[in-house]
Structures are given as C-alpha cells and as structure tokens.
C-alpha positions in Angstrom: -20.5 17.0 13.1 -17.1 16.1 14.3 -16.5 15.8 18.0 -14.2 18.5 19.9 -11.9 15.1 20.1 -12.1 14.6 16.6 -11.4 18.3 15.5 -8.2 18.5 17.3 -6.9 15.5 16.1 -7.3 16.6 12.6 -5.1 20.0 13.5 -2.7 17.8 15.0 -2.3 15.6 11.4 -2.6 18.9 9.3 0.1 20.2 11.3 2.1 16.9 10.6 1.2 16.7 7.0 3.0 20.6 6.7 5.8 19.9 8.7 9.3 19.6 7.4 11.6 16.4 6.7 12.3 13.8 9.8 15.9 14.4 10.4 16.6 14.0 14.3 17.9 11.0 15.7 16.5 9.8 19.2 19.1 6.9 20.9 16.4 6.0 23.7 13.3 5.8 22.3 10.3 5.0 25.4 9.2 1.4 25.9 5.2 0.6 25.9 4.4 2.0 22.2 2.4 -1.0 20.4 3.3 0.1 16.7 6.9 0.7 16.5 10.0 -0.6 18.2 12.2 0.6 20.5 15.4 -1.0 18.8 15.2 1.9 15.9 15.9 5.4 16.8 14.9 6.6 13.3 11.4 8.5 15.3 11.5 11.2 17.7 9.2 9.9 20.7 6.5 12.8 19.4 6.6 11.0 16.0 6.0 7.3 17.4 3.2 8.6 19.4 1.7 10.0 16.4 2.1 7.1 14.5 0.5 4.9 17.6 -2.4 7.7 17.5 -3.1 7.6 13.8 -1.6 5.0 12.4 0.3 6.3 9.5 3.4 8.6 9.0 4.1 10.8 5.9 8.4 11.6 5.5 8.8 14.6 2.9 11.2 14.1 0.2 12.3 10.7 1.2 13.0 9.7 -2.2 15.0 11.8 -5.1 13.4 12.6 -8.4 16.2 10.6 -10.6 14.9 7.7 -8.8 11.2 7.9 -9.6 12.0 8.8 -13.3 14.5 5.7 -12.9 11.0 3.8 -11.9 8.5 5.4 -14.2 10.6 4.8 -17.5 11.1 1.1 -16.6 6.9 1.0 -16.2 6.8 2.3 -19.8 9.1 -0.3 -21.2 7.6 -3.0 -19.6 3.7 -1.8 -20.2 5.0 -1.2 -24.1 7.1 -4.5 -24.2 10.5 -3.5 -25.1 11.3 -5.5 -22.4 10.2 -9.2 -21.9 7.4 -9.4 -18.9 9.2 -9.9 -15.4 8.0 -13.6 -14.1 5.4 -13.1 -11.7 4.6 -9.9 -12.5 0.8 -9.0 -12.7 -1.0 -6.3 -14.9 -4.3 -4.9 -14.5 -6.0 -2.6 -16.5 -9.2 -0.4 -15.6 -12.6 -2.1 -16.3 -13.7 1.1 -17.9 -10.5 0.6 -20.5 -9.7 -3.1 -20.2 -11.5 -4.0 -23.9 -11.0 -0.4 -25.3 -8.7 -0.7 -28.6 -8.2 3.3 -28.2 -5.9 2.6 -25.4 -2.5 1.5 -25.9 0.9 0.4 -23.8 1.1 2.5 -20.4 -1.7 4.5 -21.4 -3.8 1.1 -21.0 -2.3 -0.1 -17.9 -3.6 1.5 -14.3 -1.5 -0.7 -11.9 1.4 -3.7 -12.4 1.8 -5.9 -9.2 4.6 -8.3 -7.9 7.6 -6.4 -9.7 9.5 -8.2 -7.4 11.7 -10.3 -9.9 12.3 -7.2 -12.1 15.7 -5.6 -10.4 15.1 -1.7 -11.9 11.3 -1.7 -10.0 12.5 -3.7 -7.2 15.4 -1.1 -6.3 12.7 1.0 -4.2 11.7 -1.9 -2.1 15.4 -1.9 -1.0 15.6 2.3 -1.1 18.1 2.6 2.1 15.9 5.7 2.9 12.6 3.4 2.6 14.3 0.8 4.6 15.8 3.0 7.4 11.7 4.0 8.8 10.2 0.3 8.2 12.8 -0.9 10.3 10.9 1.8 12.8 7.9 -0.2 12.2 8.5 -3.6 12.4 12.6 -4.6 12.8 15.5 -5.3 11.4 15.0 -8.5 9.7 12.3 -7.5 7.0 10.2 -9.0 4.0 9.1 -7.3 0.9 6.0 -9.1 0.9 3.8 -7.2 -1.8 4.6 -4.5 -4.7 2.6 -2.7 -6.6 3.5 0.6 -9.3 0.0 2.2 -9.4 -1.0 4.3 -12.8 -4.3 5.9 -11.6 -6.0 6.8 -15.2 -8.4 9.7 -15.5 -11.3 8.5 -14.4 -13.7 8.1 -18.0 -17.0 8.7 -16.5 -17.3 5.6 -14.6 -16.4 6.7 -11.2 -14.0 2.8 -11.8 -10.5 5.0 -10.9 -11.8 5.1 -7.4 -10.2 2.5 -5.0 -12.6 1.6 -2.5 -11.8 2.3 1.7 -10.4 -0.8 2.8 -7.4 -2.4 5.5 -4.7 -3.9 3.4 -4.4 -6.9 6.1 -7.6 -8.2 4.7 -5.3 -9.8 1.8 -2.5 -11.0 4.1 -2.6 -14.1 5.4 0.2 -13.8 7.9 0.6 -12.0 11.7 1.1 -10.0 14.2 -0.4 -7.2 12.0 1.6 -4.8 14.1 5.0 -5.9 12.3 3.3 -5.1 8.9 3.7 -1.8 7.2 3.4 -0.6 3.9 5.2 2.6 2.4 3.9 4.4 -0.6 5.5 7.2 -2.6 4.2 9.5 -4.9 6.0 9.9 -7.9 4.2 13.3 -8.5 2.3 16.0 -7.1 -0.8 13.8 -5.9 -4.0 16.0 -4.2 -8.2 15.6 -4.1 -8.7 15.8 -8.0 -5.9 13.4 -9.3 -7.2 10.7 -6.4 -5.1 11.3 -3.5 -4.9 9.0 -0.8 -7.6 9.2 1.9 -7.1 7.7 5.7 -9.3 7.6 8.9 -6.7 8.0 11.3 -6.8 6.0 14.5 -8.7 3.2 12.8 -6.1 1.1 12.9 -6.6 0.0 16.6 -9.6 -1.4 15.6 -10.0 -5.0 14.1 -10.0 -6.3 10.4 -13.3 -6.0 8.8 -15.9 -7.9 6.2 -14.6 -7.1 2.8 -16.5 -7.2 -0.2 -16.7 -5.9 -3.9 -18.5 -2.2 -3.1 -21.7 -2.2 -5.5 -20.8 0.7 -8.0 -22.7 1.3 -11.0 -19.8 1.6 -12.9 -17.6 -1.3 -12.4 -15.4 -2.4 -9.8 -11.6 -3.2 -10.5 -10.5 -7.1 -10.2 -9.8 -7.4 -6.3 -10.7 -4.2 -5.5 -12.6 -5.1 -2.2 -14.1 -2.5 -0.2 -14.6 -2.2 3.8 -18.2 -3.4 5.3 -19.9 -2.1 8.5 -17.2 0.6 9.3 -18.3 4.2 11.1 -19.0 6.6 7.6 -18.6 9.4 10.2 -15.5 8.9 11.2 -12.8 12.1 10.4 -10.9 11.6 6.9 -8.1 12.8 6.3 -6.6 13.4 2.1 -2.8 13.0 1.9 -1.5 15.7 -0.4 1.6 15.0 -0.9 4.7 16.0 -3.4 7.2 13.4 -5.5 9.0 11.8 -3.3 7.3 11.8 -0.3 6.1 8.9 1.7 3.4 7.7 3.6 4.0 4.4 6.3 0.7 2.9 7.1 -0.5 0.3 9.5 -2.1 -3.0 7.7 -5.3 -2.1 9.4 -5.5 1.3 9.1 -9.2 2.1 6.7 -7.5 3.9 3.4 -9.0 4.2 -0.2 -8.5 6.9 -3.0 -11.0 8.7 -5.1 -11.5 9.3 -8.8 -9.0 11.3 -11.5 -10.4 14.5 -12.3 -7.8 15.7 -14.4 -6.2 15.0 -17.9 -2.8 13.1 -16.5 -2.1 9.6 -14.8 -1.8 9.3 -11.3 1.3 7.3 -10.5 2.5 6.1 -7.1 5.0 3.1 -6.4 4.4 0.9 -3.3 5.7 -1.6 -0.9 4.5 -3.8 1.7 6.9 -5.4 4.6 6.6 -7.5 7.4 8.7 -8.5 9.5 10.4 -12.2 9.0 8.8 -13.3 12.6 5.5 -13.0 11.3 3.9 -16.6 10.9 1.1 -17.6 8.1 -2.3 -18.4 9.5 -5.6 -20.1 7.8 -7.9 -18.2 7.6 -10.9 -20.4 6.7 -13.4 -19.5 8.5 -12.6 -16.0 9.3 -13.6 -12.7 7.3 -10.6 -13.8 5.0 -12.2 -16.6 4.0 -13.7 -15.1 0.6 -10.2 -13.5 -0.4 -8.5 -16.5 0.0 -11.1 -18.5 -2.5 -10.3 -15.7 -5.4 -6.7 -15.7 -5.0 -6.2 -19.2 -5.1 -8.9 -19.5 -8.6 -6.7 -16.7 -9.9 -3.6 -19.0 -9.4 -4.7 -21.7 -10.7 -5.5 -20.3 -14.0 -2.3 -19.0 -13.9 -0.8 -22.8 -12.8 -3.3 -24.8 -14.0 -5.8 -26.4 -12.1 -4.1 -29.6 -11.3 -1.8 -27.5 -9.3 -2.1 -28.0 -5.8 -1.6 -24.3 -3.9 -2.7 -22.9 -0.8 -3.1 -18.7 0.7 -0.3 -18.7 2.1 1.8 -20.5 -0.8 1.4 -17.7 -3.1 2.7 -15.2 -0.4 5.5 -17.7 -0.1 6.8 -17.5 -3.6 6.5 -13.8 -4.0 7.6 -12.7 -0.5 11.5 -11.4 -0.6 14.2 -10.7 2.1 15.1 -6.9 1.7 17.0 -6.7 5.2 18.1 -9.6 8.0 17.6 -13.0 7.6 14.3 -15.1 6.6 13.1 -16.4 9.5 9.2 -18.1 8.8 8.0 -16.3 5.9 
C-alpha cells in the first residue's frame, strides 16, 4: 500500500502530466536547487522544484509534427538502405526478430543508435526548443553525448519489447551526474499498451545501482541491462504522452518501458546531454565495471582487436558540441 506521502506525490505528477505547455519566463530563478541552474530562466520556480522532487519534466508539444515525420522518413531510408549507413551509426534489432527472414527494412529494425553523423536525425539533438530546457538542466555549454531513434515492435509473444527499469548513468562514464539529462520525444501517441515510459519519481536522489541482464524467459535485448536491489514498491508512474511532447530526465532517475500490445511500432527519438564540464572517470572497480568490459569487446569487433580503446574513448568519438564550447568532453 502506498504511503499518504507517496499518494500525494503521485496527484501532484498527474496533475503535472495534464497541465498545459511551459510558456512563462522567470528572470530570478532561487539559488539552492541541486538539479537545475539558476543561469536559465526557462522554469518557473514551481517547475524546478518539481523537477528537484521527481526528477523528470514532461513539456507538451515541444516539438512540431513536420519535424518528427522529417525524422521518421529519414529512419525508413536508412533502415531500407536507400541511403548509405551513417558512420558510427548502430542498429539493433529485437532478439525475438533478429534471425526472422519474415521481417524486412524498418519493420526489422527496433532501435538505431549514434545517429550523430547523419545531419537529417541529428537536427533534433540541436531542436532550439530541445535546447532551450537542457540548458535548464545543466548550462549553456552542452554535449550531445548519446542518440538513439527507438522503433518499439509489437511485442511477438516473448515479453523481449520490454526495456528493463534501469538509470541511464550506469552506461556513462563521465560526472557530475547532475549536469546530465536526457530528453525524449514521442513521435506518436505513446500510453500502457504500446510501452510507454515508466518512472519512479524521486529516485533519482538516490545512488547508481548494480546493473545486470534481467533473467527473462524470453530473451533480453543486446545491452539491455536491468536495475538490481532497487525498492519494487516504490510508486510508478506511466508517461502518456502525445507527438511531440517531451520528457527531461535525470541520469539516475529508475525508468524502463513495458511490452507492445498493439499492432503498430512504437517510435520515440532521444537525446542525451551533459554539460562540457563534466570530466571522464574509470570506473574499474565500481558497479560500472561490467558495462565497461562489453562495450569495449563490442568495439573491438567493430575496430579490430589490435585496437587499443578505452570507456571513455568511445564516448570521446561520439560525443558532439550542440551549444557553447568543448571544454573536457
């Protein structure tokens, strides 16, 4: 049973989740809020508080339809090749699908990662609207660090469309996690039974957590790590949300998204900044430690394996100034 604590807070984010569009300006914004900054005026004072209560924010409408058409036709000529394959790019089909000859082009493809060299993709990592609230987040001189257009098929049986709770800071080897923030925008009407989004608010004030593939009897997607030892009774909370809208989330806030029940894909296009302060870390030796080991064996089959390449290395090379200057990463 939820807490009195926890019930209110969940009326507090529904009433959120309803409201209308952020479109007041606030020039002094209050000092002493951990999670945003107090050099953007983007955020009402309310709105930064709920942020440093919940750890996410969800902006109606932020981006127009022509744009996400202008993103989902580009996925379809590069998932059928009628162009050639951006450098760097990564694409990853469901392990329910991967080996199915049935399934062709986009229809094959559940997610395509690292679209940072393609210009067309790339254009919403630079989205002046995007731009405007991650400067809210972590300041003006800011990193595209990770991109990712997500095609969530329906799910074949498997339960393998599911994407397993997790804190996206458990693949980042750089810090403070407090200037990190991803944005993610649905490119159509997204709910429960085409695998909306799922947070536990406030989690993000906690600290980053053992990550592991989640034992499903059906499969597990390739790097598809799930949270360990984290409170299953915490409150959840399932982001409905219409195209265009956008949800900013902390790097440690717990997230996931459940299976496709219906007939259609599930698409979503997604960005993570930081700011160009942060600094790369090793993390040998911390709870990182096992992500580090598979992205660098992934690498080097992509390199070879005479190619000496470290965590943070790869983050180097794909990492990409959207705003400011490039300070350390």
């Amino acid at each position: 049973m939820a807490s009195a604590k926890q019930t209110a807070r969940i009326r507090v984010i529904d009433g959120h989740l309803k409201s209308k569009p952020v479109t007041s300006l606030h020039s002094t914004p209050p000092n002493g809020l951990k999670y945003t900054v107090d050099s953007c005026h983007v955020l009402s004072m309310k709105e930064r508080e709920f942020f440093e209560e919940n750890g996410f924010f969800v902006v109606k409408g932020l981006v127009d339809q022509k744009d996400l058409d202008i993103y989902r036709e580009r996925f379809k000529q590069i998932c059928n090749g009628q162009i050639p394959r951006p450098p760097g790019l990564i694409v990853m089909k469901d392990v329910a699908i991967a080996k199915s000859e049935y399934m062709q082009g986009d229809s094959a493809i559940t997610k395509i990662q690292d679209f940072h060299s393609d210009p067309v993709l790339f254009e919403y990592c630079s989205h002046e609207g995007i731009l405007k609230y991650a400067e809210q987040f972590i300041g003006k001189d800011m990193m595209a660090m990770h991109t990712m257009l997500i095609n969530k098929p329906p799910d074949p049986g498997s339960k393998s469309s599911r994407h397993p709770l997790h804190q996206d800071l458990h693949y980042f080897p750089f810090r403070p996690a407090d200037r990190i923030v991803a944005s993610w925008t649905a490119m159509e009407h997204v709910d429960r039974r085409n695998g909306c989004l799922v947070v536990l608010p406030g989690t993000h004030k906690g600290k980053l957590l053992q990550h592991q593939y989640p034992e499903w009897e059906g499969g597990v997607n390739k790097m598809y790590h799930g949270v360990r030892d984290f409170d299953e009774n915490s409150p959840r909370v399932h982001l409905v949300m219409e195209p265009g809208d956008t949800v900013f989330f902390h790097p440690l806030l717990i997230h996931g998204s459940g299976m496709n029940t219906t007939n259609g894909f599930r698409k979503a296009i997604s960005c993570h900044y930081a700011s160009s302060h942060c600094e790369y870390i090793d993390v040998k030796g911390t709870v990182q430690e096992n992500i580090e080991k598979e992205v660098i064996e992934i690498a080097k089959r992509r390199l070879g394996d005479d190619v000496q390449i470290e965590f943070h290395d790869v983050w180097y090379m794909k990492g990409k100034l959207v705003h400011g200057e490039r300070v350390n990463l």
